[in-house]
One Martini backbone bead per residue (centre of mass of N, CA, C, O) as a GRO file, in nm:
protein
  211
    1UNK     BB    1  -1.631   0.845   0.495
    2UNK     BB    2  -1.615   1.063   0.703
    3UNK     BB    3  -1.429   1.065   0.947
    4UNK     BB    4  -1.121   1.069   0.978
    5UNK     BB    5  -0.840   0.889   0.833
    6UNK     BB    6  -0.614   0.682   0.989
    7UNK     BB    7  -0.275   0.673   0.842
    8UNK     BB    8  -0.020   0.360   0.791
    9UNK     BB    9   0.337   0.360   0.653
   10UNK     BB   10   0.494   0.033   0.612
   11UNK     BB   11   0.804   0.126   0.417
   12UNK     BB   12   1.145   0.058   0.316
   13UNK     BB   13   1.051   0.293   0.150
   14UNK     BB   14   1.068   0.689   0.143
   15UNK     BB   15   0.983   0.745  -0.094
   16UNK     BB   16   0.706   0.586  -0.116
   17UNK     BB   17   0.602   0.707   0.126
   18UNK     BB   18   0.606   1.021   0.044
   19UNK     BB   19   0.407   0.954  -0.220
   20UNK     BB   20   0.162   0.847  -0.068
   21UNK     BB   21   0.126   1.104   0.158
   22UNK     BB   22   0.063   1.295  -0.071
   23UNK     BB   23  -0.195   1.173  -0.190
   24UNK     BB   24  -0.362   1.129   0.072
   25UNK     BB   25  -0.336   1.406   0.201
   26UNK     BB   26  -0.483   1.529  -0.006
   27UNK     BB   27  -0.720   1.443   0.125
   28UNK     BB   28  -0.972   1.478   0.378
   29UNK     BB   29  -1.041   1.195   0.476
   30UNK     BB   30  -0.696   1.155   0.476
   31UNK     BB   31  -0.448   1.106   0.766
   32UNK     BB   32  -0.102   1.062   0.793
   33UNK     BB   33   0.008   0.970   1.137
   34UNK     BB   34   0.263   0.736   1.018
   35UNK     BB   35   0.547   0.569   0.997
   36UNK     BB   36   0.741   0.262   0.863
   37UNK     BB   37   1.051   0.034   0.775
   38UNK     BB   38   0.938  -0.171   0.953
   39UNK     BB   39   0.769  -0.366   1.175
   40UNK     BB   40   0.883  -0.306   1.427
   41UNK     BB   41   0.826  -0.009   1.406
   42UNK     BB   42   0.560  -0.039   1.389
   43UNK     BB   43   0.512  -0.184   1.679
   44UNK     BB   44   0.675   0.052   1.861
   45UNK     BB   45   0.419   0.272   1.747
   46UNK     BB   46   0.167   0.384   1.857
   47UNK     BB   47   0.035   0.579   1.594
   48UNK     BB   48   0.011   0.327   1.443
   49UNK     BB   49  -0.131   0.144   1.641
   50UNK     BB   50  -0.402   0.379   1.587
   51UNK     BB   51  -0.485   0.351   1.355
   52UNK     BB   52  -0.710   0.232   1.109
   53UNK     BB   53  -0.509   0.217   0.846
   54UNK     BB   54  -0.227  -0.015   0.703
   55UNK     BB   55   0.018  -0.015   0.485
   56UNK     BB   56   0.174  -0.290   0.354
   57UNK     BB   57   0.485  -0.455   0.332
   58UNK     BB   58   0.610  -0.764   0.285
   59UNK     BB   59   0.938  -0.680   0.198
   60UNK     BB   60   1.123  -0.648   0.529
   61UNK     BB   61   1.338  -0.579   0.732
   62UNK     BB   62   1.352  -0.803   1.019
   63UNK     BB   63   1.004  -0.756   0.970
   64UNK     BB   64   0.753  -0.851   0.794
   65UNK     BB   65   0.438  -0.807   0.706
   66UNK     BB   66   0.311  -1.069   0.827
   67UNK     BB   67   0.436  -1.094   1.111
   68UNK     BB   68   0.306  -0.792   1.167
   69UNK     BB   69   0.011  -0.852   1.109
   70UNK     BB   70  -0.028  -1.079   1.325
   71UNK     BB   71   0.096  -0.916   1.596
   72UNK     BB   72  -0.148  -0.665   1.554
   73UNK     BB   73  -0.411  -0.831   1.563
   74UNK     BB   74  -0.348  -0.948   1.860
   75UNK     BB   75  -0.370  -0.641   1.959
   76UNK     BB   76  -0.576  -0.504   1.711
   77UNK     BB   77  -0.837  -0.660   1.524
   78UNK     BB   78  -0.966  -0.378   1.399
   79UNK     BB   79  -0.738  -0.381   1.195
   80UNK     BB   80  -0.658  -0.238   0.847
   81UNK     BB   81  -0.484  -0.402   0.628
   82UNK     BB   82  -0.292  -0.311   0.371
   83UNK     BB   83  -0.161  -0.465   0.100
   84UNK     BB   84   0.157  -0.358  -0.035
   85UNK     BB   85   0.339  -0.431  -0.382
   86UNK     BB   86   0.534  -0.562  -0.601
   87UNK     BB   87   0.427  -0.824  -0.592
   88UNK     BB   88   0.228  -1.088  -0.806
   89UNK     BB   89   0.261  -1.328  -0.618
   90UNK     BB   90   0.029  -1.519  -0.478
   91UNK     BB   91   0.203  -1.607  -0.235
   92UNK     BB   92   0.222  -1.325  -0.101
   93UNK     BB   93  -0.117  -1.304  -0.048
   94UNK     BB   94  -0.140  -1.566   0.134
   95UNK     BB   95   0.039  -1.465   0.353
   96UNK     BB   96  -0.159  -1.206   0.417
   97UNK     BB   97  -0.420  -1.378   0.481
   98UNK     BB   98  -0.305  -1.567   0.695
   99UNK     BB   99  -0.289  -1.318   0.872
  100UNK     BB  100  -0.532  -1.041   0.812
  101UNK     BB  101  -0.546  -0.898   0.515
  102UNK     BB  102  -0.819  -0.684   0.350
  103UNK     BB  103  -0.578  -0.571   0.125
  104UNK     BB  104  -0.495  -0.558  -0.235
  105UNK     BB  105  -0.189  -0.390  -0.358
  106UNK     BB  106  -0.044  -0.248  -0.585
  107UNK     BB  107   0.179  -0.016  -0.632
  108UNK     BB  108   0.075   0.080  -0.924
  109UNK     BB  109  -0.166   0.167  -0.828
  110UNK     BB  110  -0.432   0.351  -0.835
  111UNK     BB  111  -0.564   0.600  -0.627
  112UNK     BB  112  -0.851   0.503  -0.676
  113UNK     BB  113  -0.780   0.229  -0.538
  114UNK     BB  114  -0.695   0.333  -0.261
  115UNK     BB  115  -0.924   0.433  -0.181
  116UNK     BB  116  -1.126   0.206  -0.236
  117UNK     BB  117  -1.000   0.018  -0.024
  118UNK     BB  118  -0.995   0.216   0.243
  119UNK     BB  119  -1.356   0.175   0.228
  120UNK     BB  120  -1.380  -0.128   0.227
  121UNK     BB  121  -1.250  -0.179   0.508
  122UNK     BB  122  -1.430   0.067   0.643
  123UNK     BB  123  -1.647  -0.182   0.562
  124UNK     BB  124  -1.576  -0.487   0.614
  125UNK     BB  125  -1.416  -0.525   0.335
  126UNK     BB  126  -1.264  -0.653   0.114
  127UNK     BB  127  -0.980  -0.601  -0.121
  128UNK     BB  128  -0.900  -0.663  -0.483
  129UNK     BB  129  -0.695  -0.610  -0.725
  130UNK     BB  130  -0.718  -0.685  -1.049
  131UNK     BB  131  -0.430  -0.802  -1.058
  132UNK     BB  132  -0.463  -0.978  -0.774
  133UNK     BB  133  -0.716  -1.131  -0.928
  134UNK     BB  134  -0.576  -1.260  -1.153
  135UNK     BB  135  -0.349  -1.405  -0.995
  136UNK     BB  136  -0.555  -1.590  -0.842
  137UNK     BB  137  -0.715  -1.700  -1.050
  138UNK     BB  138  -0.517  -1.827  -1.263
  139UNK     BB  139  -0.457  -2.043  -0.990
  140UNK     BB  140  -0.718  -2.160  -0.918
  141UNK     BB  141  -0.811  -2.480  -0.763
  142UNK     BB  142  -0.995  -2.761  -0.657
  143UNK     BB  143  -1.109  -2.900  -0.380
  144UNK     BB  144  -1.258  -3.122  -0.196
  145UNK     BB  145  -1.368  -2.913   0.027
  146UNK     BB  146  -1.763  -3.012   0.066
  147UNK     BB  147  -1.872  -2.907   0.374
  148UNK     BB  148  -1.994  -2.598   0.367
  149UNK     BB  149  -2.064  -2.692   0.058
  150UNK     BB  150  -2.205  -2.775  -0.227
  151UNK     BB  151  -2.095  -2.902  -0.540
  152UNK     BB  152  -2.214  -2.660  -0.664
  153UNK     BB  153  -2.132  -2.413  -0.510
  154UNK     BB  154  -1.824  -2.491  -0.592
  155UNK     BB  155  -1.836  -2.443  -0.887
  156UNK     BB  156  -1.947  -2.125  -0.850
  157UNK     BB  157  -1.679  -2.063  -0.661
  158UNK     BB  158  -1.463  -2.119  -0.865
  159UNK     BB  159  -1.595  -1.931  -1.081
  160UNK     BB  160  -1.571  -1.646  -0.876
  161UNK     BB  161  -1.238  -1.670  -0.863
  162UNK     BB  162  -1.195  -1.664  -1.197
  163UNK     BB  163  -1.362  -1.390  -1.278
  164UNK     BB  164  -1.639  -1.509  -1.353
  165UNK     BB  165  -1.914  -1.454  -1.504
  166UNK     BB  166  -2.280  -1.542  -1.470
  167UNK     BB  167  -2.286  -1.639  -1.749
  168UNK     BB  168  -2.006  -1.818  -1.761
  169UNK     BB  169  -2.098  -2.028  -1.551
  170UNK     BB  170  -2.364  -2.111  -1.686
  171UNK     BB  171  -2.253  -2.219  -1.903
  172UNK     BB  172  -2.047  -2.428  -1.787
  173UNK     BB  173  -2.286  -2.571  -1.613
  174UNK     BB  174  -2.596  -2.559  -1.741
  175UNK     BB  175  -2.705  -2.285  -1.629
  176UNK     BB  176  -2.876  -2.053  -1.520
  177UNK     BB  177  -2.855  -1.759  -1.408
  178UNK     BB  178  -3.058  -1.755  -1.185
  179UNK     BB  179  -2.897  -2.024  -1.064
  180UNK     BB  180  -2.693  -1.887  -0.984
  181UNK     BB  181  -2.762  -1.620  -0.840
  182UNK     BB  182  -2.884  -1.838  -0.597
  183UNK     BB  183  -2.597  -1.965  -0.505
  184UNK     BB  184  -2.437  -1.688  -0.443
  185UNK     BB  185  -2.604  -1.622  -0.249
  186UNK     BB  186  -2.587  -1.857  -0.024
  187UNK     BB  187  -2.290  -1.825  -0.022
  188UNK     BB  188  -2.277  -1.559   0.127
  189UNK     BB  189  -2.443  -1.663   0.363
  190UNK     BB  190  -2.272  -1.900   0.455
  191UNK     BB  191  -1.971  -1.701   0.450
  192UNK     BB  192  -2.012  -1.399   0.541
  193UNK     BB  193  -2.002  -1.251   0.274
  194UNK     BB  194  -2.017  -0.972   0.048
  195UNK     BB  195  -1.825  -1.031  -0.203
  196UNK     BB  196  -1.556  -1.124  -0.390
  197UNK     BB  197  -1.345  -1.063  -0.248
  198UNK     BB  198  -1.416  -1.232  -0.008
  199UNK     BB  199  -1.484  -1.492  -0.120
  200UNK     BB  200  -1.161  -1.568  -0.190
  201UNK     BB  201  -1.040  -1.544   0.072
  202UNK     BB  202  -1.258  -1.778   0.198
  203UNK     BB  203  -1.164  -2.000  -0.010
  204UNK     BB  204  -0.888  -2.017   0.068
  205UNK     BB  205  -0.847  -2.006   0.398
  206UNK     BB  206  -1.069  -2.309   0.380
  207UNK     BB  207  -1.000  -2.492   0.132
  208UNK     BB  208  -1.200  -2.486  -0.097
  209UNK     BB  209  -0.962  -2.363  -0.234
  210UNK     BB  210  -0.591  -2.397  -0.448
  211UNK     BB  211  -0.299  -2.250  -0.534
   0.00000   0.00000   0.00000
């Protein structure tokens, strides 16, 4: 992952703070710089506010996950939020991608997750973990609004937000894997999208599709 990745763990248990910082700390390629037990005290934490990527809690006292990472985000935009929580529930993870964070891991992710989640935001890339892409597909229906998407393209995007492979896609829709895998490239080209995890994103925050 090239030089030291500064990171800040803010989240209102110090057990669970220390024993991901001890997991962290372990990796050479990353550094946990500061810690902090609610968003007010992550946003008066100049350290905090210098990381590089932020595992943040959604529910916390005095100030949220997502309203401490909408705070930072406009003081410092190219900052690098993972959610991490306890919460499985689609609802909460809606509302941290509507604050602006890049990453969706539950408290019980392994740590191979969590490298990989950090290694994805700070390639400008969206992270969402296996089991809250599940929690999410299997809450998504299809919006009307078909205005920057064809209606076959938004098809492809609903079958791909439901974690449908793309063999299970061309089978549901009549169409050949060839021609979903061309659907899904100008899809990708047309959303400035990296990933699936960018497309679920992506089509959520724009209303292509609902949760």
């Amino acid at each position: 992952m090239g030089k030291e990745i500064k990171i800040a763990l803010v989240d209102d248990h110090a057990l669970f703070r220390n024993g991901l910082r001890g997991l962290i700390d372990g990796n050479h390629s990353c550094c946990v710089v500061a810690e902090a037990s609610d968003g007010s005290e992550f946003l008066a934490n100049p350290e905090a506010m210098n990381a590089d990527v932020v595992f943040m809690d959604i529910a916390m006292p005095i100030l949220s996950g997502d309203k401490a990472t909408a705070m930072a985000l406009e003081r410092k935009p190219d900052m690098k939020i993972i959610c991490l929580s306890m919460f499985g529930d689609e609802k909460y993870y809606l509302r941290m991608m509507e604050a602006g964070a890049k990453g969706f891991l539950l408290k019980d992710s392994s740590i191979e997750e969590v490298f990989a989640a950090i290694e994805a935001v700070m390639n400008d890339e969206e992270y969402i973990c296996n089991d809250v892409m599940q929690a999410l597909s299997g809450a998504i229906r299809r919006n009307e609004n078909t205005e920057i998407l064809s209606e076959r393209e938004i098809d492809v995007l609903l079958g791909i937000c439901r974690g449908l492979s793309t063999q299970e896609i061309a089978d549901s829709l009549f169409l050949s894997k060839r021609t979903v895998d061309t659907h899904r490239a100008n899809i990708l080209e047309k959303t400035g999208s990296k990933n699936t995890a960018s497309l679920v994103v992506y089509a959520i925050k724009n209303n292509l599709v609902e949760i």
